[in-house]
C-alpha positions, 0 to 999 in steps of 0.5 A, a space after each residue: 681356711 678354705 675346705 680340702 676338695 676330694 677332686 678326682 680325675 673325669 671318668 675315675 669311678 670317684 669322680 666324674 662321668 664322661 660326658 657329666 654336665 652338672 657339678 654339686 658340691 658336698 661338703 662334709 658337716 658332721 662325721 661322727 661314729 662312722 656317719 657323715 652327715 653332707 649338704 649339697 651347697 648348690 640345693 640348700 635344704 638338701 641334706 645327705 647322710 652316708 655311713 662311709 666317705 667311699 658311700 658319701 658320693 654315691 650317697 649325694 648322686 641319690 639324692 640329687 637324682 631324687 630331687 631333680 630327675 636328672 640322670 645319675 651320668 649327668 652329675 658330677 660331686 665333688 666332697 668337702 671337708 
């Protein structure tokens, strides 16, 4: 069964940024007691932990800015179940 995508329309505050170069994908390993636990498909290694699926994207964003430097604005995430 292929994964449910959350896809939100550009510049929606969920999803895309105007102008948003890059596209990561997280995708949802384990959520247990309110914590989800997502890895990045585009960086593998890249692990990220958010207390809430509403915290999930801006959680990847972090992360994703930390290991690479680009610009939170620049990012696209989508999540995966």
């Amino acid at each position: 069964m292929a994964p449910l995508v959350a896809d939100f329309p550009v510049g929606s505050p969920e999803g895309c940024a105007p102008g948003a170069k890059t596209t990561i994908t997280a995708v949802v390993t384990l959520a247990a007691d309110t914590w989800f636990e997502l890895r990045v498909q585009q960086m593998p290694g890249l692990v990220v932990y958010a207390t809430s699926l509403e915290r999930a994207q801006d959680a990847v964003v972090e992360a994703v800015v930390k290991a690479t430097g680009q610009a939170p604005g620049e990012l696209c995430v989508h999540i995966q179940w």
